[in-house]
N, C-alpha and C positions, 0 to 999 in steps of 0.2 A: 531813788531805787527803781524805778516806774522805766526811767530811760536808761537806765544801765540795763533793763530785759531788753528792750526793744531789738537793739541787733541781734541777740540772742536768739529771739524768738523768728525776726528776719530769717535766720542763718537757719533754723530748724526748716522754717518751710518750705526753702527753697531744696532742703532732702527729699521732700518728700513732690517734687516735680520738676520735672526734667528739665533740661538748660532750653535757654532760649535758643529758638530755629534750630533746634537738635530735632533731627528724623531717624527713619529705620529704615532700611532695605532689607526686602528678602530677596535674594537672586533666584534666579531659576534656570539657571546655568548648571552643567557637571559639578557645581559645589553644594550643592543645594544638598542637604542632607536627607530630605524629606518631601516629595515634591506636593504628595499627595495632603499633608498635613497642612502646607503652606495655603490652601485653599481652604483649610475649613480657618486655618487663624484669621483671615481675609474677611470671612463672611463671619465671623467672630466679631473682627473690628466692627464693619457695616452694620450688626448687629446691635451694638452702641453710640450708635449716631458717628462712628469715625469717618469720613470718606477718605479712601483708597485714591491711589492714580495704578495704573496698571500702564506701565511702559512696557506696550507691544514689540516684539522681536530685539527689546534692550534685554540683553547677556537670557535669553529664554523665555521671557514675556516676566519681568521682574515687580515686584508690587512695591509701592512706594508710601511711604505712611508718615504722619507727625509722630515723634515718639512720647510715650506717657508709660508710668512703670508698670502699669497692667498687663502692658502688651510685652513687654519684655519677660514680664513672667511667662504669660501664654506660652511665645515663645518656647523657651525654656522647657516649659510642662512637656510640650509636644515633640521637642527635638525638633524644631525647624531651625535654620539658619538664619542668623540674620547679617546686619553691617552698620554701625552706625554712623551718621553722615553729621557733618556741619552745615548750618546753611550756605555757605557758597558752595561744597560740595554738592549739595541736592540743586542747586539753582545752575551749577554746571553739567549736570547728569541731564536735567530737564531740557537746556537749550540744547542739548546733546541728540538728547531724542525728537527735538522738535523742529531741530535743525532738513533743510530739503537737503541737503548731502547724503542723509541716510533713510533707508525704508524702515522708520519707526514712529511712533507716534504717542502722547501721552491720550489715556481713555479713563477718566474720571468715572467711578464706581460710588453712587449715593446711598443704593437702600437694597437690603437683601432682597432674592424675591423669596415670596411666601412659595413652599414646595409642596407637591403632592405626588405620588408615586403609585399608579393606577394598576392596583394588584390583588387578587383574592385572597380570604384570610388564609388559605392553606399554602402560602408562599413561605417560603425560611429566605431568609437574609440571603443564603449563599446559593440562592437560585438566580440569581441577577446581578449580574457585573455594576450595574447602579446602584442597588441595595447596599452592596457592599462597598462602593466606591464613600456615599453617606453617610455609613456608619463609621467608618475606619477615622474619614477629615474630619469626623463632630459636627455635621452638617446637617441641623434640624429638618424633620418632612415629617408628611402624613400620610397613612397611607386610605385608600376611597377604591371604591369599587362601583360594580354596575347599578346598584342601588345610588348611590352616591353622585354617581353622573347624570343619574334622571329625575334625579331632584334639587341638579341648580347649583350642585355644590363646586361647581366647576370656577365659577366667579368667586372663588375665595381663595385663590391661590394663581399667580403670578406664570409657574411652571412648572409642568407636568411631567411624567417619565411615564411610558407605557413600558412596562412588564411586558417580558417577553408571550405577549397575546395572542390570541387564534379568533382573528375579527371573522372570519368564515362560520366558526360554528362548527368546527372540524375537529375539536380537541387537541390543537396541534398533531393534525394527526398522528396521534400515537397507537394506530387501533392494533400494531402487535400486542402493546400492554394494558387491553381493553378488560382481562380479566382482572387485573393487580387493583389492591384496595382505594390506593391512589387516585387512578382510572375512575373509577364506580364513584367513587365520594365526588369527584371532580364535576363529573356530569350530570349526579343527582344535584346537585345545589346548582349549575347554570340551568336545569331543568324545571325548577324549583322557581327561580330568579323570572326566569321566562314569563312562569303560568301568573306570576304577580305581577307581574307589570303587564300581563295581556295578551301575551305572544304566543302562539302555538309553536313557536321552534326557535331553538337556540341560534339559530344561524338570522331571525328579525331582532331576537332581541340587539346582538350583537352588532348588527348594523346601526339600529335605533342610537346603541353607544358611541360608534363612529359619527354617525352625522351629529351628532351632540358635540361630541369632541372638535369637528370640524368648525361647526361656530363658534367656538371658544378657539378656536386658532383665530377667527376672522374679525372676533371682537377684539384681538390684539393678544390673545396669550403663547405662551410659547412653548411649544412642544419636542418632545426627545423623545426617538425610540429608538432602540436595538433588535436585532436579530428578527425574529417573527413579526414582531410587536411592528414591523415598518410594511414590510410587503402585502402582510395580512388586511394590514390596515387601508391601503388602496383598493386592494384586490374587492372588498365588503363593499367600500363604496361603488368601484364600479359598478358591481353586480347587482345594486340596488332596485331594480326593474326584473331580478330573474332569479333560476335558483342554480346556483353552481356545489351544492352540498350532494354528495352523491347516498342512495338510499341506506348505508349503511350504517351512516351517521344521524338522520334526521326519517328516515322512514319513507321517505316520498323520492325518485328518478330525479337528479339532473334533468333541468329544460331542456331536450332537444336544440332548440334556438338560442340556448344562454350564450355562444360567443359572440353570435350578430346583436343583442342586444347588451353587450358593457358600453358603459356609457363613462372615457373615460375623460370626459371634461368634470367630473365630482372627483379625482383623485388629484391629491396634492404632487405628486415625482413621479409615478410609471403611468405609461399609455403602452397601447398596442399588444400589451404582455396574454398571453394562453395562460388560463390555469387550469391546475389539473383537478380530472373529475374520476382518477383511480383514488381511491379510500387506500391502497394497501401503498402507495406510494408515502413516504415521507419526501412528500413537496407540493407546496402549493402552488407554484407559476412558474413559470420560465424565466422572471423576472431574476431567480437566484440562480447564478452559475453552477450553485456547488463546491463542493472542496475542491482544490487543485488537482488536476491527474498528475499520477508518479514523473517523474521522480519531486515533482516540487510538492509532494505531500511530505513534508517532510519540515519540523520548524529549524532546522537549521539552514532551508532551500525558501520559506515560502513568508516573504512581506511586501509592503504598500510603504508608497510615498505620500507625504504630505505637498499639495501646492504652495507656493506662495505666492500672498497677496500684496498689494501695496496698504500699507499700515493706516497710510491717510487716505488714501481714496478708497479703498476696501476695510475701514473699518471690523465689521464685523464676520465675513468670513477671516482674517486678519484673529481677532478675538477666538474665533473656534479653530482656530491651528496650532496656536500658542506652544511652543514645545522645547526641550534641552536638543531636540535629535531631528531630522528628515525623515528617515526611513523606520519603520514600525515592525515588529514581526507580527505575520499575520497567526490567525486565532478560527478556530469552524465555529458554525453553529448552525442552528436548523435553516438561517440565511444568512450564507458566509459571502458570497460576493453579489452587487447588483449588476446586471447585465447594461452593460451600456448605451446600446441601441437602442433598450426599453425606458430611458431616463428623456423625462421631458425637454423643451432647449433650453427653456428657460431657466432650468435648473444650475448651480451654481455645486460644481465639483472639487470637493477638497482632496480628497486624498483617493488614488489607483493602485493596482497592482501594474509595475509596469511592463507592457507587452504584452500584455495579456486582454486589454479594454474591458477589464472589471473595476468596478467603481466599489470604493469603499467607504466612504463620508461623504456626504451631501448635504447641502442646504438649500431652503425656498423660502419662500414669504406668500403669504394667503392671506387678503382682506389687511387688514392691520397687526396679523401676526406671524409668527416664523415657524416652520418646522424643521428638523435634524435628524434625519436618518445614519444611522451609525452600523455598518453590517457585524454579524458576529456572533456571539455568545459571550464571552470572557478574556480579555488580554492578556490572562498570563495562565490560561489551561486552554493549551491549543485546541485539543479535540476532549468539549466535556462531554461526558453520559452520564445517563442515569444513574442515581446513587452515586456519584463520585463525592470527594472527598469536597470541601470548601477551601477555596483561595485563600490564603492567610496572608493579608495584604501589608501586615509588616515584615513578612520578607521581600516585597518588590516597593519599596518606598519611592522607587524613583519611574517607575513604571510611564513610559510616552504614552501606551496606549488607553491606560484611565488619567491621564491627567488631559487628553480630549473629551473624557466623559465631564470631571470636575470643570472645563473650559466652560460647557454650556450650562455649569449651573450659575458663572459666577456671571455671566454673559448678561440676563436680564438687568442686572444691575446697575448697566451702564446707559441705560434705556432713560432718558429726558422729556419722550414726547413720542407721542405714536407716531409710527410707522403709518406712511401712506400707502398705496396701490401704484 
């Protein structure tokens, strides 16, 4: 009786897991039903000890996986697409991409990285095109703040997103909306933050958090900012020796001498930049072009190309391009383009507006880690304000310009060994 189960029991098991050298594709091609979801399934797998291959510039930078029924459900759940492959199918897909006839490249992905997103508690989700990019793919983070930076907690997490931040000490300046509740609440609690950690002014503390930040790039972490959170962020370290806060903000004149003394061998992408010391201007440097002049203010007149890289020897700019499209419609924000001339040489350029030598994606590397500057606000609300509505990002599931954001989270993961200098 004992061996009449057996094949029985054989046959049951083999239901419940998947054939041999059967894989799954998710494409990342115009078929992809879900670009955005396809990245949190990814860091899903990663999640449970799966490793990923991420076939660069194969049908849109395609992820490649062993199949097991979990992930099919996933899947499923999420509305991604997938493709299911036999082994010689995946062992032909592979020589395919690993072939030198094509600029592709297979990039083995081991372990998620731990995330953080450097944002005060009075942020909502749909103030930050990251936030929301997070939450939409099921892409776990935490969120840490100026407390949280000065007490180390920075070495607990892999890769960081700076919130669209005012490293100045400026309030973004917003001081039209200096009376609004918003405003007042905003300033009393970094004014608050300041007196505890020892600072007479929001504009030391805030540096104090950049130079913290920057050692944590240099011990090898990886950084991503958007919109304010990138220029700001230079701008603090420069100025590190002076005061560029004008007295409306912080009570005390602008130094006379603050532009002879920026010092910009501390800033990781802009040198040479002027920032500005009018409090009623919404802008901190020259560093941001600004929105487009007419007529290309306009989103049916106004986007940026992605470069391309070689898959094998550029790696990881290659990794932060990844996309179904070339061309992106562009998006404002309080920094909508970087000024070209003001970007260091060594700086590695992904994506322009073209004609124009506005730069819109960038990448560097500092000590043993990387940074991404990403210019903008939001990729699918061209021009946000105040109180605007939130992106509702199941209706742009296939959106190019957050699936650059999702690029740099899955990015860490392909990380084997530190980066050198």
């Amino acid at each position: 009786m004992t061996r009449r189960l057996l094949p029985f029991l054989a046959l049951l098991l083999m239901t419940f897991r998947p054939a041999a050298g059967q894989d799954l594709l998710i494409p990342m091609d115009t078929r992809q039903t879900d670009h955005l979801k396809a990245y949190g399934v990814t860091y899903w797998a990663l999640s449970r000890g799966i490793e990923v291959d991420w076939l660069l510039n194969y049908r849109g930078g395609s992820f490649l996986f062993g199949a097991f029924p979990e992930l099919e459900q996933e899947l499923r759940i999420r509305g991604v697409y997938f493709e299911r492959l036999s082994a010689a199918q995946s062992a032909q897909i592979i020589a395919e991409v690993e072939s030198d006839e094509h600029n592709t490249a297979v990039v083995r992905l081991e372990k998620p990285p731990r995330i953080a997103v450097y944002a005060p508690e009075l942020t909502q989700p749909w103030d930050d095109a990251v936030l929301l990019a997070l939450n939409y793919a099921e892409v776990p983070y935490e969120m840490i703040y100026d407390d949280d930076v000065l007490a180390g907690k920075l070495q607990e997490y892999d890769w960081i997103h700076l919130h669209h931040e005012d490293f100045t000490g400026q309030y973004g300046k917003f001081y039209t909306y200096r009376s609004m509740p918003w405003y007042i609440e905003q300033q009393r609690q970094a004014e608050a933050t300041a007196r505890r950690h020892g600072f007479r002014k929001v504009s030391q503390l805030k540096l104090a958090v950049a130079q913290t930040i920057r050692e944590y790039v240099r011990n090898g972490g990886f950084l991503f900012a958007m919109c304010s959170g990138t220029d700001t962020f230079d701008i603090a370290l420069a100025a590190h020796d002076t005061d560029i806060v004008p007295a409306e903000y912080d009570g005390d004149p602008v130094d006379p001498d603050a532009l002879s003394k920026l010092d910009f061998s501390a800033t990781f992408a802009f040198e040479n930049f002027r920032p500005s010391f009018n409090a009623h201007e919404y802008e901190h440097s020259n560093i941001d072009t600004g929105p487009p002049p007419p007529p290309l203010l306009n989103p049916a007149l106004d986007y940026f190309t992605l470069f391309e890289f070689s898959a094998k020897w550029d790696p990881v700019p290659s990794m932060l391009t990844q996309n179904h499209v070339a061309t992106i419609k562009g998006f404002i924000g309080q920094t909508t383009n970087f000024r070209k001339r003001l970007i260091k040489p060594n700086i590695v350029i992904m994506a322009e507006a073209p004609g124009r030598d506005e730069v819109r994606y960038l990448h560097g590397t500092f000590g043993q880690g990387t940074f991404t500057f990403y210019s903008g606000h939001d990729p699918e609300d061209y021009q946000h304000f105040v109180n605007d509505p939130p992106t509702d990002l199941s209706l742009h599931k296939n959106s190019p310009g957050y699936r650059l954001i999702l690029n740099n989270i899955l990015f860490p993961a392909a990380r084997k060994k530190k980066q050198k200098t």
